[in-house]
C-alpha positions in Angstrom: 19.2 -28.9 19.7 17.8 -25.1 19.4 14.6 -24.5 17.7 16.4 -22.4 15.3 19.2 -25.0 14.2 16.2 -27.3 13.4 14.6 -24.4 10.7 17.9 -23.5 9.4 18.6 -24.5 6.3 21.8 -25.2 4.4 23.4 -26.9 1.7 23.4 -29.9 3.5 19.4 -30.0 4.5 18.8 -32.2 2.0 16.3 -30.1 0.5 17.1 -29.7 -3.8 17.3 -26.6 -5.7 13.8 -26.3 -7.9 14.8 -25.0 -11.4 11.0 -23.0 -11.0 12.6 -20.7 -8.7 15.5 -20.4 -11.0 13.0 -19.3 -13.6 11.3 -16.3 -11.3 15.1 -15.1 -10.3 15.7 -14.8 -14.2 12.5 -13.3 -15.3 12.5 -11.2 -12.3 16.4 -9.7 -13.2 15.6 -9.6 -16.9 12.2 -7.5 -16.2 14.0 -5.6 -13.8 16.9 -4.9 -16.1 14.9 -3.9 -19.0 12.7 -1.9 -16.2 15.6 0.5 -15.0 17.7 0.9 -18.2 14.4 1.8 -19.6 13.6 4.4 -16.7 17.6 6.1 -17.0 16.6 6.5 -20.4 13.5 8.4 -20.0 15.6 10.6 -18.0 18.1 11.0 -20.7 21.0 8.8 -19.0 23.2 7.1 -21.4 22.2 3.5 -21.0 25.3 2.5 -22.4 28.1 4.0 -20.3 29.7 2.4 -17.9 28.0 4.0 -14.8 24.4 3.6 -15.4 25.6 0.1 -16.9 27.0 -1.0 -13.6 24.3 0.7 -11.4 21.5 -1.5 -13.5 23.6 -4.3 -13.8 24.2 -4.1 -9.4 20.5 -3.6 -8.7 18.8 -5.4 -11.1 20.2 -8.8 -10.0 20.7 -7.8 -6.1 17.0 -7.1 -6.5 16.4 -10.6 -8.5 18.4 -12.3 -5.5 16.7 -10.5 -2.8 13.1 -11.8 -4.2 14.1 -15.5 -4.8 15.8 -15.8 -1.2 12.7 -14.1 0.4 10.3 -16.0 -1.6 11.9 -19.8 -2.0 12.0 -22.3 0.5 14.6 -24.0 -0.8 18.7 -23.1 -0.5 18.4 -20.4 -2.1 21.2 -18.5 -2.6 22.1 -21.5 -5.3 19.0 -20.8 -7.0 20.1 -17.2 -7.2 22.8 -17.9 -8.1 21.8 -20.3 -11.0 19.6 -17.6 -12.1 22.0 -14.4 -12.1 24.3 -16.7 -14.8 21.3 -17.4 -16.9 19.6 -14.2 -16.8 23.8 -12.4 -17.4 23.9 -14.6 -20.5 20.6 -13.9 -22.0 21.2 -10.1 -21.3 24.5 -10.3 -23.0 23.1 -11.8 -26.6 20.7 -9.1 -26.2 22.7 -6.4 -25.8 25.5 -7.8 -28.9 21.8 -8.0 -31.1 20.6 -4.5 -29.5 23.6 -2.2 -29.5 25.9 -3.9 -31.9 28.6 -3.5 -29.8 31.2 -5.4 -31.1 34.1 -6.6 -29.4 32.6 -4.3 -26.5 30.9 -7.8 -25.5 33.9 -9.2 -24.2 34.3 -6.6 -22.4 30.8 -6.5 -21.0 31.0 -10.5 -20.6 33.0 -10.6 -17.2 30.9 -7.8 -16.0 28.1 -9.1 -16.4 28.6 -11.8 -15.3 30.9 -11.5 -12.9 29.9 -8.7 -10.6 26.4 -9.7 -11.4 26.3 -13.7 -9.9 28.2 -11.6 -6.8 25.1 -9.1 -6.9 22.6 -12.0 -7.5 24.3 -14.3 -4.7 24.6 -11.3 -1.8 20.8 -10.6 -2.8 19.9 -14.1 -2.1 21.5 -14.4 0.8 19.8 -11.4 2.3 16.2 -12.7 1.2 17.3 -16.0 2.8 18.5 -14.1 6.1 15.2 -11.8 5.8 13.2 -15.1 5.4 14.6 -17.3 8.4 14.0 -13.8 10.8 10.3 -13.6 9.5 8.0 -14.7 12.6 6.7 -17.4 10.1 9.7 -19.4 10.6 9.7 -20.9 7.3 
């Protein structure tokens, strides 16, 4: 068996998803969210169109991803994943409380959380990759 085969890790190695690196991944997109939409609107972007929406929405959780799949030792494109649908929830009852949308919501629902688990999951899997080609080896 390779040396690498040995290191990698799967879904199979056995080793379980901690729910603490759940929590970073959602405080980490959350802070990072909150961080961008509030630097578009210090340069007097409209948070709430569609564009600067999707662009927050994209790096915000890619960016969440990338840090729990660099950072965990665990599988951690599940613990990404876990935390893009947590943070995407939380962010959507604050913006229905914050910009009394309305039925705009439902709209923002499947965006949210749709394209955002995708962002979330490619980020993790890129931390993971960048993690298993560290000289470390973890």
């Amino acid at each position: 068996m390779e040396p690498t085969t040995e290191r990698r890790q799967d879904i199979y190695s056995g080793r379980r998803m901690e729910w603490r690196w759940v929590a970073v991944g959602v405080v980490a997109i959350a802070g990072m969210g909150t961080l961008l939409a509030a630097l578009l609107a210090a340069c007097r972007v409209d948070v709430a169109g569609w564009v600067a929406g999707i662009r927050v929405v994209t790096a915000a959780f890619a960016l969440g991803g990338l840090l729990v799949g660099m950072l965990s030792p665990g599988y951690t494109v599940w613990e990404a994943g876990f935390a893009s649908v947590i943070a995407a929830s939380a962010l959507i009852v604050l913006a229905d409380r914050l910009l009394e949308a309305g039925p705009g919501v439902f709209v923002l629902l499947p965006l949210v959380l749709g394209w955002g688990l995708i962002s979330g999951l490619i980020g993790g899997r890129i931390g993971e990759w960048i993690q298993h080609r560290s000289p470390s080896g973890t």
